[in-house]
Each structure stands twice: as C-alpha cells, then as structure tokens.
C-alpha positions in Angstrom: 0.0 0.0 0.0 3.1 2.3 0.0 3.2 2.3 -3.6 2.1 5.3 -4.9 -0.8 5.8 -7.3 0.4 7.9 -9.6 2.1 7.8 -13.0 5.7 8.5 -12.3 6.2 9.2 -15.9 3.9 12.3 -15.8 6.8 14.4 -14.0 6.3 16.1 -10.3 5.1 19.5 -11.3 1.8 21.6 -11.4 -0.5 21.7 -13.9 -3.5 23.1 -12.8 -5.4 25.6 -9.5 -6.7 23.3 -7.3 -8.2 26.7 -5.1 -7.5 30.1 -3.7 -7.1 31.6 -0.2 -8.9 35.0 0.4 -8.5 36.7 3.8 -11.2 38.3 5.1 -11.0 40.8 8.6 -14.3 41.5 9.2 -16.3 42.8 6.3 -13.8 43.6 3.7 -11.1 41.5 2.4 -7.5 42.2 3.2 -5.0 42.3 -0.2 -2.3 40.1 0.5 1.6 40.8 -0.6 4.2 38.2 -0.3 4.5 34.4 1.3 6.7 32.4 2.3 6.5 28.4 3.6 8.1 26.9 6.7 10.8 24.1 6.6 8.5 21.6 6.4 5.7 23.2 4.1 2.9 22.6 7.0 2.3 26.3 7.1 2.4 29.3 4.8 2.6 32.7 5.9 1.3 35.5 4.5 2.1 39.4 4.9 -0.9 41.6 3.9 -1.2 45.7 2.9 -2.6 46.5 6.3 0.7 44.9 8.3 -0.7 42.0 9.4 0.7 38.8 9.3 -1.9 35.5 8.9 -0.4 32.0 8.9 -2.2 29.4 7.4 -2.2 25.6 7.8 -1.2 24.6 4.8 -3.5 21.3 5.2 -6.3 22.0 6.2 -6.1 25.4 4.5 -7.6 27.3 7.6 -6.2 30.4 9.1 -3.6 28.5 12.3 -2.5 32.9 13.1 -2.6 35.8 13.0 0.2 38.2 13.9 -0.9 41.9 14.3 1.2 44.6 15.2 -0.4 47.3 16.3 2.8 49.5 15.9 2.8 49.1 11.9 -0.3 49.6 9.4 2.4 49.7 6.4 2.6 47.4 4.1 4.4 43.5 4.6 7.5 43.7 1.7 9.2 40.4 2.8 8.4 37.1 5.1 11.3 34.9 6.2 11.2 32.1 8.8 13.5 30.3 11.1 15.0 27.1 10.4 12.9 25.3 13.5 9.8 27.3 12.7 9.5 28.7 16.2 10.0 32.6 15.0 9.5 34.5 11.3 11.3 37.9 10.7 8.7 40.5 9.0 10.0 43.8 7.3 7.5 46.3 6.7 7.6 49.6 4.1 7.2 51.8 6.9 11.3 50.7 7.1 10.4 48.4 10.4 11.4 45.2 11.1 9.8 42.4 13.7 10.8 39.6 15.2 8.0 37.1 16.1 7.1 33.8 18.4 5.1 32.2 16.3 3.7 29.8 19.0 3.0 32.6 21.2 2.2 35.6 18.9 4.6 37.7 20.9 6.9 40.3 19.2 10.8 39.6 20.2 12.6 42.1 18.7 12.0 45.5 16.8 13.3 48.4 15.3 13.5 50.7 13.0 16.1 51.3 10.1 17.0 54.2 8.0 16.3 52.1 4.8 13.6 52.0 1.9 12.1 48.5 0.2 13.6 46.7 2.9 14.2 42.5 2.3 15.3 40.7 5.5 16.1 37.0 5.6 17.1 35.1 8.7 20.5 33.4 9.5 19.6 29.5 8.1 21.9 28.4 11.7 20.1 27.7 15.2 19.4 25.3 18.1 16.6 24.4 19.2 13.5 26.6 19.9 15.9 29.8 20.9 15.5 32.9 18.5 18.3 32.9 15.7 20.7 35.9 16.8 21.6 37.5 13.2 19.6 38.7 9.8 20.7 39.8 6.6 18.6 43.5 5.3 18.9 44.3 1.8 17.7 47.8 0.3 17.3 49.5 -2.7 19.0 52.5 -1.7 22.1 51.7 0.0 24.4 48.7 1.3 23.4 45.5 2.9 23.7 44.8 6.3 24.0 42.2 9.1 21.9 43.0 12.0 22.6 40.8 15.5 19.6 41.0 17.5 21.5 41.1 20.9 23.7 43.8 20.6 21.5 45.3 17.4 24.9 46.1 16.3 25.2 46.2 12.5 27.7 45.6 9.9 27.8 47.2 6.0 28.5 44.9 3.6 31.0 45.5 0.7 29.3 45.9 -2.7 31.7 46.1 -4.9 35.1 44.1 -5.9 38.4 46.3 -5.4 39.0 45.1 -8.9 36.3 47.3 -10.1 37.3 50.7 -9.3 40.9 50.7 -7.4 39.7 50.9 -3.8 36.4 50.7 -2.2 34.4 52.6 0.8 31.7 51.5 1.9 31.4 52.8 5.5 28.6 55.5 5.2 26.5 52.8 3.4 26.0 54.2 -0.4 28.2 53.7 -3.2 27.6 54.4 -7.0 27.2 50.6 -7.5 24.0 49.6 -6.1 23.4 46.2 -4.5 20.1 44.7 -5.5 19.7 41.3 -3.3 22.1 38.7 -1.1 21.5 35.6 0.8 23.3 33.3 3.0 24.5 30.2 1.9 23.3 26.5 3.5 25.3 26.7 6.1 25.4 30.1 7.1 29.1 31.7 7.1 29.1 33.3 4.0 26.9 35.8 2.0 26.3 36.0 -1.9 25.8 39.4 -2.9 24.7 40.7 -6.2 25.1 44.1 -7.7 23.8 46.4 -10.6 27.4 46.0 -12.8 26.6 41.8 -13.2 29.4 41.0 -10.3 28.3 38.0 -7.4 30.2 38.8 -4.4 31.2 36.2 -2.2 31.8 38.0 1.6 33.1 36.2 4.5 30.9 38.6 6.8 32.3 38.1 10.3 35.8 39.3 8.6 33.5 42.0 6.1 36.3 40.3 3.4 35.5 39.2 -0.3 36.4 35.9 -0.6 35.4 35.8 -4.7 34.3 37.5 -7.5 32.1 36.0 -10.0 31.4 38.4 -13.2 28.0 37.6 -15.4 28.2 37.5 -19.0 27.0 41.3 -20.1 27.6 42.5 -17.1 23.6 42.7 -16.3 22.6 43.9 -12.9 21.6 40.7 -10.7 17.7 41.1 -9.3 17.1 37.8 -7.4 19.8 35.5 -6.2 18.5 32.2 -4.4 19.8 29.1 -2.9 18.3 25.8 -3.5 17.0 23.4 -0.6 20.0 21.2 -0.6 22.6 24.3 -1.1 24.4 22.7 -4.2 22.3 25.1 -6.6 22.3 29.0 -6.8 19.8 31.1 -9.1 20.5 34.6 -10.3 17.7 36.9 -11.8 19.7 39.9 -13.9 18.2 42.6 -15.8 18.9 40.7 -19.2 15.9 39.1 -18.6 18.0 35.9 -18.1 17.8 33.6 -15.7 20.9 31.2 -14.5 21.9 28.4 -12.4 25.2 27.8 -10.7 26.3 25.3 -9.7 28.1 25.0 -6.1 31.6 24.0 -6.2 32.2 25.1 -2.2 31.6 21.8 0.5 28.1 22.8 2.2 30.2 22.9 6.1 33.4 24.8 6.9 33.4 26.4 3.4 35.7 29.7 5.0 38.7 26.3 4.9 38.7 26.6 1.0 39.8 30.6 1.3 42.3 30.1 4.1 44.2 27.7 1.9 43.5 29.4 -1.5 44.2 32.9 0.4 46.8 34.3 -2.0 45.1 33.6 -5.4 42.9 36.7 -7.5 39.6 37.1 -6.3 38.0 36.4 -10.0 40.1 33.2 -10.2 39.3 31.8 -6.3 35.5 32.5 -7.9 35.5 30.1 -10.3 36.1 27.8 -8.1 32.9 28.4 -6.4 30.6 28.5 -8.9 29.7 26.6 -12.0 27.3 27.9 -14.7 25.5 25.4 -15.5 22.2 26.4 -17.5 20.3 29.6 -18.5 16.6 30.2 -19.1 14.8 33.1 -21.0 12.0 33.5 -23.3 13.9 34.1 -27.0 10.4 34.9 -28.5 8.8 38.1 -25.7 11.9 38.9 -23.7 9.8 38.6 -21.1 11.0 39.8 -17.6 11.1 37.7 -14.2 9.7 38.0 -11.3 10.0 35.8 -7.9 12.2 32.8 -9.4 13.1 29.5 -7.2 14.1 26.1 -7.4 11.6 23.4 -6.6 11.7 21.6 -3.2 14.3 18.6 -5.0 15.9 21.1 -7.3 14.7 19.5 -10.4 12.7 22.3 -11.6 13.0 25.9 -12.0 10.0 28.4 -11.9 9.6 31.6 -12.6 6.9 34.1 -13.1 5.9 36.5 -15.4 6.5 40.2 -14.8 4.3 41.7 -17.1 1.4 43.6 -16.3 -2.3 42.1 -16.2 -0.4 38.7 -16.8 -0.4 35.6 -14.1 2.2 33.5 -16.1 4.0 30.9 -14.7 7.1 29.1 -16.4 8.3 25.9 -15.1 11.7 24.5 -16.5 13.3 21.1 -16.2 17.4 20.7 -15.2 17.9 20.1 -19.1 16.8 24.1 -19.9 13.6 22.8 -21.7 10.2 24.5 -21.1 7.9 21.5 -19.8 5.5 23.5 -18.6 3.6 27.0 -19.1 0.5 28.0 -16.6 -1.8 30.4 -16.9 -3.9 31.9 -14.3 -6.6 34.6 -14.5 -5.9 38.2 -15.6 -4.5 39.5 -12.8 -0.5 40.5 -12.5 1.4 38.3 -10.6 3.1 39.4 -7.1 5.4 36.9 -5.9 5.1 32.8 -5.8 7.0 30.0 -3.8 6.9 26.0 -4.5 6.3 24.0 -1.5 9.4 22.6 0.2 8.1 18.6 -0.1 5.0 18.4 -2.6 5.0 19.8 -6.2 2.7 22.6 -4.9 3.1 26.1 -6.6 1.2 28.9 -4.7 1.0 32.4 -6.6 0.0 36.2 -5.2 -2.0 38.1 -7.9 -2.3 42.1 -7.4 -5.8 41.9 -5.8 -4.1 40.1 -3.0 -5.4 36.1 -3.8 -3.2 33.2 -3.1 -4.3 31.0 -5.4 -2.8 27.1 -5.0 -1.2 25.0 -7.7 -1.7 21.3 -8.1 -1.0 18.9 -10.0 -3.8 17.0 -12.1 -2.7 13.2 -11.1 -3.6 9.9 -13.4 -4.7 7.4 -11.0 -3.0 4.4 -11.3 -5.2 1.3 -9.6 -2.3 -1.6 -10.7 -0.2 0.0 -8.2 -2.2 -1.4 -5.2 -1.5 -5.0 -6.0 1.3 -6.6 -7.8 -0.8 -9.2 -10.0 -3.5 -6.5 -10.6 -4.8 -6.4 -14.1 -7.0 -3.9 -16.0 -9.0 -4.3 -18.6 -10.4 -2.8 -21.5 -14.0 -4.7 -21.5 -15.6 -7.4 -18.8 -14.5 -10.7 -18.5 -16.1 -13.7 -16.7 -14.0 -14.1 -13.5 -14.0 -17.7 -12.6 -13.7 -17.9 -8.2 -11.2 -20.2 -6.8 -12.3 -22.5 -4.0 -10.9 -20.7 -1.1 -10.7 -17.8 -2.7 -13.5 -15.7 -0.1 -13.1 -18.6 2.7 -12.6 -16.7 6.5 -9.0 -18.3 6.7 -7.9 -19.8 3.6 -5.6 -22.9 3.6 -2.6 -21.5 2.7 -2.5 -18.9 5.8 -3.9 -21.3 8.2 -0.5 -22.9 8.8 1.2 -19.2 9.1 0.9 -17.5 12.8 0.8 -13.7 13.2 3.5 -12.1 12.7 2.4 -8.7 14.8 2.9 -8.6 18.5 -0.7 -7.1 19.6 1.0 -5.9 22.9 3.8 -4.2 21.4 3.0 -0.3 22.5 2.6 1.9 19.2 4.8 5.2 19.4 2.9 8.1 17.9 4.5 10.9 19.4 8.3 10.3 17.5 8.7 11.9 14.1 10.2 10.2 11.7 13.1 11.4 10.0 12.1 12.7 6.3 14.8 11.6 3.5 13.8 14.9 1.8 15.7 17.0 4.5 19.5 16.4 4.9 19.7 17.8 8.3 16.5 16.6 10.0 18.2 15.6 12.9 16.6 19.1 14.9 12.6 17.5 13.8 11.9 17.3 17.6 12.5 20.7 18.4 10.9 22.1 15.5 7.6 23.9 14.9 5.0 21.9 12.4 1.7 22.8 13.9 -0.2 25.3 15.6 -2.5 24.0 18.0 -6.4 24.8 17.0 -9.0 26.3 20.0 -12.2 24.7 20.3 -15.1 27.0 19.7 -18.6 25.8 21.6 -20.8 24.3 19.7 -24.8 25.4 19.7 -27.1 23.4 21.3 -29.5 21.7 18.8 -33.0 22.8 18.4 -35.2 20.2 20.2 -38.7 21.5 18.8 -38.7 22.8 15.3 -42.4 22.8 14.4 -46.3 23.1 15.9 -46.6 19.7 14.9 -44.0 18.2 17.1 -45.0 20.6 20.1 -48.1 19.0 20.2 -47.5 15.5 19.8 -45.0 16.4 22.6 -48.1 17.7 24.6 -50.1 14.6 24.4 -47.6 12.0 25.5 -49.3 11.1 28.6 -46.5 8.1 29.1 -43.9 10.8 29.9 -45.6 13.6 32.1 -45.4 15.1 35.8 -47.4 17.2 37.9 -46.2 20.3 39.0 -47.8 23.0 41.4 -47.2 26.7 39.5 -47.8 29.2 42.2 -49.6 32.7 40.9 -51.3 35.7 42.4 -54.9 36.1 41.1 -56.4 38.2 43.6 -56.2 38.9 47.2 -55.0 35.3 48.3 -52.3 32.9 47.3 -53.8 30.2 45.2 -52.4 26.8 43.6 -53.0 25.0 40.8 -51.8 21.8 38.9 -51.3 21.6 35.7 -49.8 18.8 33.3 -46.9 19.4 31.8 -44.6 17.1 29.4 -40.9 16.4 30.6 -39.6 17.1 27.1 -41.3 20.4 27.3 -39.5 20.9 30.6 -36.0 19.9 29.8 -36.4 21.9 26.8 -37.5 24.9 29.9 -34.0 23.8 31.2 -31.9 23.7 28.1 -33.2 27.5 27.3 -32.0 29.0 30.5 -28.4 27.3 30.7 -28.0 29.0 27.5 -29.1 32.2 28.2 -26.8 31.9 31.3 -23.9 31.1 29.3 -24.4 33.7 26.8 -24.4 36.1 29.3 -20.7 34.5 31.1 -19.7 33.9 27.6 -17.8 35.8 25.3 -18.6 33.8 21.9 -22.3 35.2 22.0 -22.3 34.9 18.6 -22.5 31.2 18.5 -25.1 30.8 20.5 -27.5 33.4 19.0 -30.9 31.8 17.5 -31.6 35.0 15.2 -29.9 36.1 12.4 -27.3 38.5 12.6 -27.9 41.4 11.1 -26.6 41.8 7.3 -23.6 44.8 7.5 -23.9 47.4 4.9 -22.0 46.3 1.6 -18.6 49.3 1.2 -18.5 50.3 -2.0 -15.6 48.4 -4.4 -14.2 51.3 -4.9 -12.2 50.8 -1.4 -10.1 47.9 -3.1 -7.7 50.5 -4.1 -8.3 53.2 -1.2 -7.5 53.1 2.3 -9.7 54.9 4.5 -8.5 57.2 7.9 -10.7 59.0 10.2 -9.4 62.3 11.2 -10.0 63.8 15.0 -12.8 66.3 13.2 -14.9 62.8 12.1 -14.2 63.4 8.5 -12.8 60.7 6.3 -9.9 60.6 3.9 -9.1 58.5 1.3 -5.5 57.9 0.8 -4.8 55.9 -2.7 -2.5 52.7 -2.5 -0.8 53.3 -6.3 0.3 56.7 -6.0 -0.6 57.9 -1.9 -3.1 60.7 -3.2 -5.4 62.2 -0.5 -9.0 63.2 -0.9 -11.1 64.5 1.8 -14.9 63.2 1.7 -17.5 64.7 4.4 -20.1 62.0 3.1 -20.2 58.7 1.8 -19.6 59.9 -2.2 -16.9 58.2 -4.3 -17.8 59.8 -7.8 -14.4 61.6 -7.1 -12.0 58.5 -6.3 -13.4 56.6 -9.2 -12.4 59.8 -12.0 -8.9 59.3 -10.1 -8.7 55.5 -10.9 -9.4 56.3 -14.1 -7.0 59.3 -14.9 -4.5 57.9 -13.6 -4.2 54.3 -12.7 -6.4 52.8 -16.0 -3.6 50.0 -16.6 -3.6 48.7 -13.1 -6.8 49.3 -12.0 -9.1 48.0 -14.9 -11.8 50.6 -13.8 -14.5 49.2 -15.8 -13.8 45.9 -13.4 -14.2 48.0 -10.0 -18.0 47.1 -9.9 -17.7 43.6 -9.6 -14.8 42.9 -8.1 -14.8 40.6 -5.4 -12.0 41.6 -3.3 -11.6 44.6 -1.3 -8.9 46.4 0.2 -8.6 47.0 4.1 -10.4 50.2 5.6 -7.9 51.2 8.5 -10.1 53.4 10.6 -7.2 54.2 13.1 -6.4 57.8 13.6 -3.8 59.8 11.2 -0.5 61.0 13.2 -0.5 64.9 13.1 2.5 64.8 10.0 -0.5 63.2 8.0 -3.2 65.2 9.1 -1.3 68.6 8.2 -0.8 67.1 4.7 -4.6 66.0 4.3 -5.8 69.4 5.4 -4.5 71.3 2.5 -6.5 69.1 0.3 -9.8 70.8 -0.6 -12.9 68.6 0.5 -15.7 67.3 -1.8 -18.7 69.0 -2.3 -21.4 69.2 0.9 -23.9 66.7 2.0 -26.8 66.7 -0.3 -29.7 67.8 1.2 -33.0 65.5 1.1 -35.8 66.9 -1.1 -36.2 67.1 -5.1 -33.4 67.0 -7.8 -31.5 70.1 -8.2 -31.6 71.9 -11.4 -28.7 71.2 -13.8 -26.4 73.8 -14.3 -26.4 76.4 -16.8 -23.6 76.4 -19.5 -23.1 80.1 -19.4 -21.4 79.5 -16.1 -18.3 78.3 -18.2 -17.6 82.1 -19.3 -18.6 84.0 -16.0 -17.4 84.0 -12.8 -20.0 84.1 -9.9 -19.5 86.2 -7.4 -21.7 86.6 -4.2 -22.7 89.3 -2.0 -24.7 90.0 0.2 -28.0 90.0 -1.1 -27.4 89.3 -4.7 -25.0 87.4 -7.1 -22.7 88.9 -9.5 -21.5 87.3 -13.0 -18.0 88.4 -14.2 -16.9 87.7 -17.6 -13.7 86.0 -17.9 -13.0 87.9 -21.2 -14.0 91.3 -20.6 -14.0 91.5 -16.7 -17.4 93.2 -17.1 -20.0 92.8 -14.3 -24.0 91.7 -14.6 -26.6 91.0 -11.7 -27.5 87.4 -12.0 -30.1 85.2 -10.1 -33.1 82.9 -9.9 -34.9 86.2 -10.5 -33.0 87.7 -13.7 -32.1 84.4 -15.3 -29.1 84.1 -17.5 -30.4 85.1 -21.4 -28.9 88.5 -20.6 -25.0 86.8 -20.1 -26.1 85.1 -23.0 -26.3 87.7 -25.4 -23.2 89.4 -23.8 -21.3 86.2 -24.7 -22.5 86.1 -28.2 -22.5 89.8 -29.3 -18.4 90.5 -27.9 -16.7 87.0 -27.3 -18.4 84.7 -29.7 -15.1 83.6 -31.5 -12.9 83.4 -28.3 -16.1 81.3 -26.6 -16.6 79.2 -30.0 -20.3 80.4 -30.6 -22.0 81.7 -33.5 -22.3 85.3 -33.1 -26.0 87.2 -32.2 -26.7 90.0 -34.5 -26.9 93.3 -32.4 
C-alpha cells in the first residue's frame, strides 16, 4: 500500500489551480503581498497591505495565526522564517522590522532602520527553539547589512570588488554601484551578494572580506539571487531578462577552509572555483522579464513568473533548460510565488491580494495497489477459486501472526524525512499550531407546531407540578400537566441564556440572524480609508498615496482618479464587480499626516434630502460668480465686465453678452446686435 498511485512518468510538477485563499478581517477583504513556507511546508505565511501577518495551515487550508502589530499599518514587503519554525522575521515599508514567536504571537525584537524596500532573511543556523541571533537586510538605496539582534549592532557589507574601481568605501553605506539582493549560503558563514554591474560577491561577513568574485556575462545587474534546498544550486535573476543556475563547487560545512588555503590567489580566479554555470533560461520569443524565481523543493525544476502587467504567467523549467510547462492563471499580475518545500505545490500572489494554489492533475493508477493487478479494457467472466473468499484460507492457516498485539505503538516520534539532509533538529521544531475549540450550539429540540403537540399529548412521559400565581387577594395553587420534554427543553433554554451572558462567543449561541452589514463600495479595493480627529474621512490611494477628503459617503471623485490615472492597473470598468476589497484602517492619522490632508480641498457638501436640483447652466463656463450680500454677481472671464444674475433675472442676458463680444474666443455663433 506504500506504492504510490500515480504515474511516475507524468513528471512532479503543477498543472492546474486546485483553489485560492482570500483573507477576510471583518467585512472587507485584506490584499495580500508576499508568502513564504516553513521548513516543512505545513504552514504558509502570509504578509498583507494592512501589516498583518496571517499564517495558514497549509493542510487543512484554515487560518492556524494571525500576527498583528499594532505599531505598523504599512505594508508587509518580505516574510522569512527560522530554520525550526519557532520565530519569522517581517519587514515592513514603513522601514520596520519584527521579530515574532510564532507559538505565542509575541513580538521579540524591533526596530526601526533608516532604509527603503527593505528584504530581511534570517541566519539559516540555530538550536533548538531559541530565537536565531543575526539577519541579513537588503535595500534598494544603500548597502546590505547584518543586523545581530543582541547587541543590534550592524555591519555594512562590501558591494563592490576592489578590482572594479581601485579601492572601495563602503562605511557610510552608499556607493555608486547599487546592491540589488544577497542571501546566506546553506550553512550560514558566508553571504552571496549581487550588484547592478553583473558582479556576485562572495563575503566572508564576520571578517566584512570578499572571498570571490564572480562576473556575469554582459555585465547585467543581478535582481534575485536564491539558494536551492540542498545548497548545491544558486539562481541569479539579472536585468537581461535571463535567468541562470550555478552550480556550487564550495563543500556545504566549513566552506571559510577553502579561502584560508587558497588565500593568495585573485579574487576572480578563487570565484570560479565556487561556482559553476551550468544552465540559462529566457523566453527568445517576448523577452519577457522575471519576477520571484526559485528552485523546486528537490531542485529538479526551475520556476519563474511573469513580470508583465495584467499577466499571471507561470514558467516551469526542467534541469535540461527545456520549457515542460507553461501556466496560466486569471488576468490579474502576478506578485510573488514560492513551491512548497516537499510536494510539487506552486502557490502564486495576484495584485488583488489572492493566493491562489497549484496542483497537479494526477492519473490514478489502480495496478499499483497489488502486484498481480490487471486492468481491462472490457468485462470478463471471472472464474472464483475454491478458497478464494473462505474466513481463513488454507494457505494462511499454517502461518501464525507475525504482529505482537502488545507491542505499544509510538505516535509521538517523528520520523526522520529523507527529503531533509539535516532533520536531525525534527523534535524541536515547529510543524503545527495548535487549533482552540469554539462551543458548539445546542441543537433545536422542537422545530415545528406539529412536534410541540405531539410532545403535549404524551401522557407516558408527564409530571405534575404545582405553579404558584397571584390572582387576587390570596395565594392560590394549581396543577397543571406538563410534558418532561417540554421541561427539559425549559432547562436547556435557560443554561443557555446563562452562558451567553458569562460567555464571550455570544455569537454562536444566537438563535436569530445577525444582522446583514452594509455592503462598502468596491471602490475601497484601491483606497484606504483614515478617520481624522474632526470625524471626516480621507481616502489615501494605495498606487500613487493621493489624498482626498470626503465629508459624506460619495466616491464619484476617487473613481475619476482610478481612471486618470491608474487605467492599466486598475481596470476601472472591473471596479463594480470585483470581489475583493482592500482593508479600511479606521485608526487615527498621526499629526504629519493630518497637516498634509488638510491642505487638500474637501468634496462638495452633504446633499440635502428633497427634489433634484436643477442642472447647471452652461453660461457659467464664461462667467465667474461672485456673491454678495443679497445678490450674485457674473463676471466675464474675457472682458472682466460685471451683470446681476439670479433665480430672479435668469441668464439670457450673459447670453447675449457672450454672443454679441466673445463669440469667436467662446466658440459660438455670433448674435446679430
């Protein structure tokens, strides 16, 4: 029964979306950014627009976590975990970066950096459940860094080879070559570093010393640089729209030993010795760029995704450079993507903030449960042997059991996985979050009249009882019939109105309907909304951080914006229908953000109740109206002169002005005078 039941020929890989993952905080839905899976690929973590950080059980596909920090509404831009699952690093574009306990949902470390479009990833080393002591920040606009958590002592990176230019500074931080990612290695004691001039640095960092230089072909600026599960793999992402695959020449422990004796040769020629290039893949036919490229959890495959816009294209490579595999999701850019660590599971981000899961379509394969099983291609008589269906048949009657029924059955041991070279460390490691019990509602014991009264006349199961009441002057008595279902049901009513009341999931035992919450409009998928001290809302846009200041509920304004200026992104003649929608942050602004909102000019005021208003005159376009006190003024914009104007006088007298003197600059046929 071990044998599996699929066609090994068909290849591990996905073919097709088996279902998607929306999350949803309390009304609206929350957009998603980036993911990342544990070790083990039990849970997937997800960091969302709003800062939060949900963790879902990959299995069971149910939200295990949810990791809010209070201190941070900004954007998630990166998700890293430890290497025992116990804590995941979170950077944030508000520059911050957190430190979690997974199990506990406590923060353990935080701080803030002087970065932008921070990347963090964790040290891969560690012992048991302790936090892991150092982390490696990239950024877009200066130097990487090695942070230790302890001391939060940090050390600049060197980006550049002092091949390149002579000699190299990198103290303050900034150089004229840009770094653009870097990662650790398997093992942990050195970093590869890519920069913008197609050069992979290889830094011993407790030293802060190159130990290699490895130059690309065209010098092409490296985007993504990646180590493969088992370490013997690296991936590079440059701005040739080329991706390639080294291969690791370095042993995976104690890799400083191969410098100290090689420590006198050139840094270009010690960096061949390190890496291999082994394959490169690219699209010859749309040049299309790359986006979020990795190695399968057995390094057979490469993926990588499409970075085009309004496209959620998938590409999935084999180790020979060969294109076995194309997917195609729905129309909707793709954000980042990660293949699960043991299963040839693909998960994928799309802008509106959908995970949306990968399978593959499987070919069952039924002669793989027995040996000598046979299919065929039409019915056939089966002839039945003569012991064939017997309780013990003659040729096990002789054999004993061969299982000990007292042998105890160890179910709290887990078993070493061949997948993982280093699984020594399973016992201390996180694979589950534990799930709390919600109580259930008590079942309805009479649903109809019908039952009540059949209830009612069971004279087999009733009691007397004496009901006391005050009908006059004196205390009289009375005895009634009553059924004992009907009185247990009595019973069953007021326990549960006594635990609702102790209770704090009165929501689960409510018998009526909640109430349906007002639908937002859709046009908050692409708006987050802050309420200001003075009660009135703003709307601050999530492409381009515009402001608008609303008094009421209208959005005629935010939807002209989408559509000026965000057509390609946005699909505006989609906002109607979409289903997801962005998160409405109702906290209040800090006062650097309320100053800024203020000098925005609010929408027009709340429209009173009572019949349409008239529509506008045109004339207005070639006046300017100016009010006094008891009257209104029109001034022409061409000749500055001045006419009373009002519901009493009309507008046929601006009219003729307009035509008589300015027809030709107004674009009117002229009135004769």
């Amino acid at each position: 029964m071990d044998v599996p039941t699929i066609d090994p020929l068909q290849g591990d890989f996905p073919e097709v979306i088996e279902t998607y993952l929306k999350y949803v905080n309390g009304t609206s839905n929350v957009i998603m950014q980036c993911i990342a899976f544990n070790r083990r690929g039990t849970l997937l973590a997800a960091g969302c627009s709003d800062g939060r950080c949900v963790i879902w059980d990959f299995q069971t596909r149910g939200i295990a976590k949810e990791l809010n920090n209070k201190d941070c509404v900004a954007a998630i831009t990166s998700i890293c975990w430890s290497k025992n699952g116990h804590h995941i690093l979170v950077s944030a574009a508000d520059n911050s970066l957190t430190l979690w306990n997974v199990s506990k949902g406590e923060k353990v470390f935080q701080t803030i950096l002087q970065l932008t479009h921070l990347q963090a990833r964790l040290h891969p080393g560690g012992s048991g459940s302790l936090p892991p002591s150092l982390c490696l920040v990239t950024s877009s606009s200066s130097a990487p860094i090695i942070l230790d958590f302890h001391t939060q002592i940090t050390t600049v990176l060197p980006i550049r080879s002092p091949d390149t230019n002579g000699t190299q500074d990198f103290s303050n931080g900034f150089a004229h070559y840009t770094p653009i990612e870097a990662c650790f290695n398997k093992s942990g004691d050195l970093v590869y570093l890519g920069n913008s001039i197609g050069e992979i640095l290889i830094i011993d960092y407790k030293s802060n010393k190159i130990c290699g230089v490895i130059q690309i072909q065209g010098g092409a600026g490296v985007k993504d640089i990646v180590f493969s599960r088992n370490g013997q793999r690296l991936l590079t992402n440059s701005s040739d729209r080329i991706i390639r695959v080294y291969e690791n020449l370095l042993p995976l422990k104690d890799s400083l030993k191969f410098f100290e004796v090689n420590e006198t040769e050139n840094l270009k020629s010690a960096g061949l010795k390190c890496l291999s290039l082994v394959r490169e893949f690219q699209d010859l036919i749309t040049k299309v760029h790359w986006k979020a490229p990795c190695f399968s959890g057995d390094s057979e495959w490469v993926v990588g995704g499409s970075a085009s816009k309004g496209e959620h294209k998938i590409y999935i490579w084999g180790r020979d450079g060969l294109l076995v595999k194309l997917l195609e999701g729905p129309k909707e850019a793709l954000v980042d993507l990660a293949w699960h660590p043991t299963q040839p599971i693909v998960v994928s981000v799309s802008l509106m903030g959908l995970v949306y899961i990968w399978v593959k379509d499987y070919t069952e394969n039924w002669s793989a449960f027995a040996p000598d099983f046979k299919e065929l291609d039409e019915n056939e008589e089966y002839v039945e042997q003569e012991d064939e269906f017997d309780l013990i048949p003659d040729l096990e009657k002789g054999k004993g059991s061969c299982v000990d029924e007292d042998d105890e059955v160890d179910i709290v041991t887990v078993e070493k996985n061949s997948t993982f070279s280093d699984s020594d460390i399973s016992q201390e490691e996180l694979c589950y979050l534990p799930a709390y019990p919600f109580p259930d509602v008590p079942e309805k014991l009479l649903e109809s009249n019908s039952s009540r009264s059949s209830l009612s006349n069971d004279s087999s199961e009733t009691e007397v009882v004496e009901i006391e009441y005050t009908g006059g002057p004196d205390l009289k008595k009375r005895k009634r019939k009553r059924s004992k279902k009907l009185l247990e049901l009595q019973d069953l009513k007021d326990t549960q109105k006594a635990i609702v009341s102790d209770c704090s999931y009165k929501e689960s035992f409510s018998t009526s309907e909640p109430k349906k919450p007002k639908s937002a409009s859709m046009i908050w998928n692409h708006f987050k909304k802050i309420k200001k001290p003075n009660k009135s809302v703003v709307a601050v846009c999530i492409y381009c951080s515009a402001n608008f200041v609303a008094e009421d509920a209208r959005t005629s304004n935010l939807r002209h914006h989408l559509r000026g200026e965000h057509a390609e992104l946005v699909y505006p003649e989609g906002c109607s229908y979409n289903d997801v929608e962005s998160t409405t942050d109702e906290s209040t602004a800090d006062d650097e953000s309320v100053a800024e909102y203020e000098k925005v000019k609010p929408v027009s005021e709340k429209v009173k109740s009572g019949p349409p208003r008239k529509q506008r005159s045109k004339v207005w376009n070639y006046y300017k109206n100016l009010k006094k006190q008891n009257e209104s003024v029109a001034k022409c914009n061409f000749c500055h002169k001045r006419y009373v104007s009002g519901s009493a006088v009309g507008t046929n007298h601006l009219w003729r002005h307009i035509k008589r003197n300015h027809a030709k600059e107004a674009g009117l046929s002229p009135e004769k005078k």
